[in-house]
Phi, psi and omega in degrees: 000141165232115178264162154230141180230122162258125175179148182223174188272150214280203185247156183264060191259142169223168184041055162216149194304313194261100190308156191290303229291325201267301196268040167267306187303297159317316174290334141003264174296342176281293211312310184318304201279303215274308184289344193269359166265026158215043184189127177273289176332077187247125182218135150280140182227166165196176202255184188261303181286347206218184177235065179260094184226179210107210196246203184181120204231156179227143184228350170318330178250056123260030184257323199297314221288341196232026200351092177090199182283319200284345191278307188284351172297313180320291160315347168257332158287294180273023163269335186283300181297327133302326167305333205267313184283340167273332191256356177070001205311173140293346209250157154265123170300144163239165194190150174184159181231173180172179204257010157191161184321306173292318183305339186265009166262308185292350182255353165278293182308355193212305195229037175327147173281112192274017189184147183304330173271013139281309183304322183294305213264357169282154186264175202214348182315165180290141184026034172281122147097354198258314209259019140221037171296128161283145209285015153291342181308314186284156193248085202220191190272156179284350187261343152280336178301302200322305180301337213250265070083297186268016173249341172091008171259121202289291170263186215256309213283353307184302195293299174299352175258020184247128198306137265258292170328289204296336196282332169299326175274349204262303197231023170057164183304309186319310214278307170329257209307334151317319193310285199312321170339295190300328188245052190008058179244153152202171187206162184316331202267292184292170198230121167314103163322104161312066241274333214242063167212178172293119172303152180262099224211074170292136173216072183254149179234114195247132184265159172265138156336339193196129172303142174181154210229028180242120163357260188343304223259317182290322194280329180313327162301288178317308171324304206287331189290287176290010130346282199279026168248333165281342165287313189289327205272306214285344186274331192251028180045357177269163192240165183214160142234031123224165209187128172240145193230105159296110229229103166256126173252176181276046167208355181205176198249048207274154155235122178260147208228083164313134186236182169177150211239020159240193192266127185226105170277334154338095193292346186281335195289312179267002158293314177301304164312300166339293199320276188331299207296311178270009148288323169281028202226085235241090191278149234215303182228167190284162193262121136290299208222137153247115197222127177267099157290135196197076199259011187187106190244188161169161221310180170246136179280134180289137177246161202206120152319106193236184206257296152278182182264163193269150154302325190306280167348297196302300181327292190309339188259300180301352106352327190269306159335282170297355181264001181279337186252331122006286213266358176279300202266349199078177203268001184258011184277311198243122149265190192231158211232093186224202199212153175205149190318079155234095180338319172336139178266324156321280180274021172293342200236142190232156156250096187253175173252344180256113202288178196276127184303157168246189163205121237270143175264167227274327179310310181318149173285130186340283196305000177267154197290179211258153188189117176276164202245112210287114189285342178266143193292173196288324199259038169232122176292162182193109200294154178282312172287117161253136172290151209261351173192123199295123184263116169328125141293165199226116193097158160251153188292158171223169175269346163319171194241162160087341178283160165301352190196088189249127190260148189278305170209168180120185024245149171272134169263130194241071165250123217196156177086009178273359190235006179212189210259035113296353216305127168248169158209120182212159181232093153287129199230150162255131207243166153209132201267199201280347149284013194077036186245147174259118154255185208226122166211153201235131168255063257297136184240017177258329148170135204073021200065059203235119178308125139222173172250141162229022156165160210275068189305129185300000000 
């Protein structure tokens, strides 16, 4: 097999009437129509985690038809590279060929061919030219690079010397199976990444009878649009928890960015929000077009009828909530309060507007609801008031009794942070100042042994 992988990063345009996505969309569907007249195989692709989008063309049994590999290869790089000159795009094309989809979608993002004679001589043989691709290639969550990064693996081959088991439980199939994909391997446990299919991408634009700038009329308009996107969800079985709405005029663009923080098909759900949401919002000029994006989809969960109510419901209704007062209040009224493996005490605690992915824990029952899972062992203290900024003590603490600032236990050593523009080393100890009170104080060993509190035991 011989692939070609095309793709570019979308463009950084704001305030403009013809939206990046829609002329993303177009340049596309021209480029699409220009590779199928030396290939039946065309698949627009994009990545999930990343704005990485284009085709991945198969041209092997079409070469005796073109005579051979170097004539049609020749030909389609300058077929392309017109394509590129008619259409203006702004962005750089990347292009890079290998003997199956993924490796040739991970060497156009990270190592693309700049010139027709680079483009002719990559090889294509199994797993060539890939094990010192950087591990941004794969099409995986920023919080795993992030892990990935702070682990020190650099590269794709970095990824491959780690043992097999354990890198599946650790980081799930879908990553396994890109990898091995990409380097033509597979194996029973992991599920093969599909490299080769249609993005699933609603994009529709409805002109209004008349320009106007009146509530009623936009969302009643907005309505008819998410009609038909829950028909569309419902026919591919799939949810969205986000959904962008273009308000276009003639000199400017507004966009409202629905958020919601479970997976929604439901059109009454995004009306309601829409409502809230476009009270607050002061349109400058009248609304010609609306046009509705829904660029992030995922599977839909099967719901079952019960007699009684599921904990699961209650979650769900509070949810609802919050996407309600959200969309009333702005997206800083309510975050969601989670926590991610950083010793730090600072950083330990995260605030979003958006909730935090969970994980199930391994004890748990299917049917019981997703519950993070605490990374610190129970006999390690930890104050319930953390300060929002560690405040300098004055004196030093002693273990005597009867002092102003007398320590209980400790010290736990916290060093962490040494590869990046934060690093602590501290010594945590529980303290009780002259008021009966149990605090959290540290001693910085960065500097000078200099005392602090960081926070308050209920």
């Amino acid at each position: 097999m011989l692939w070609i992988a095309m793709c570019t990063q979308p463009p950084n345009e704001t305030h403009s009437t013809a939206t990046p996505d829609g002329a993303l969309s177009s340049f596309l569907a021209e480029l699409q129509s220009q590779c199928a007249h030396y290939s039946p195989m065309v698949f627009v692709h994009q990545d999930q985690h990343h704005p990485w989008h284009g085709l991945l063309v198969e041209v092997q049994s079409c070469l005796r038809l073109f005579g051979g590999r170097e004539s049609l290869l020749t030909r389609l790089w300058q077929q392309v590279q017109a394509c590129l000159n008619a259409q203006a795009w702004p962005q750089p094309l990347h292009m890079a060929l290998h003997g199956n989809p993924n490796a040739a979608w991970w060497l156009a993002k990270s190592a693309p061919a700049n010139s027709l004679a680079a483009f002719l001589a990559q090889t294509t043989a199994p797993g060539a030219g890939l094990g010192g691709l950087p591990v941004h290639a794969l099409d995986v969550a920023p919080q795993t690079l992030n892990t990935w990064q702070q682990c020190g693996f650099e590269r794709l081959e970095h990824l491959r010397t780690l043992p097999r088991d354990a890198f599946l439980r650790r980081f799930g199939q879908q990553v396994l199976g890109e990898l091995d994909a990409g380097f033509g391997e597979h194996n029973r446990q992991a599920i093969a990444a599909v490299a080769a299919q249609e993005a699933l991408v609603f994009d529709m634009q409805q002109e209004l009878p008349f320009h106007s700038n009146q509530l009623e009329m936009l969302e009643r308009h907005a309505g008819s649009l998410l009609q038909a996107l829950q028909t569309w969800l419902d026919t591919h079985q799939l949810a969205t928890r986000l959904l962008q709405l273009h308000f276009c005029m003639p000199h400017h663009t507004e966009t409202l960015a629905l958020h919601s923080a479970n997976a929604q098909a439901k059109a009454e759900h995004w009306a309601r929000l829409l409502h809230h949401q476009l009270g607050r919002v002061e349109l400058p000029d009248d609304v010609h077009s609306i046009r509705l994006l829904c660029d992030q989809v995922e599977g839909r969960a099967s719901l079952h009828g019960q007699l009684f109510a599921h904990p699961e419901d209650t979650q769900r209704n509070w949810q609802n909530t919050c996407d309600t007062l959200r969309a009333r209040l702005g997206k800083q009224a309510v975050l969601y309060l989670g926590v991610q493996e950083d010793p730090r005490p600072e950083c330990s605690v995260l605030l979003n507007p958006t909730p935090h992915p969970t994980r199930r824990h391994p004890s748990a029952p299917q049917h019981a609801p997703d519950l993070q899972v605490a990374s610190l062992p129970p006999s390690t203290p930890r104050p319930l008031w953390l300060l929002h900024k560690a405040r300098p003590l004055q004196g030093q603490p002693s273990w005597h009794t009867g002092q102003a600032l007398q320590l209980l236990s400790g010290p736990e050593r916290i060093e962490f942070g040494w590869w990046d523009q934060q690093p602590c080393k501290r010594d945590y100890y529980c303290a009780q100042d002259q008021h009966a009170r149990q605090v959290w104080i540290y001693r910085d060993l960065e500097q000078a042994n200099q005392w602090f509190i960081h926070g308050v035991f209920a």
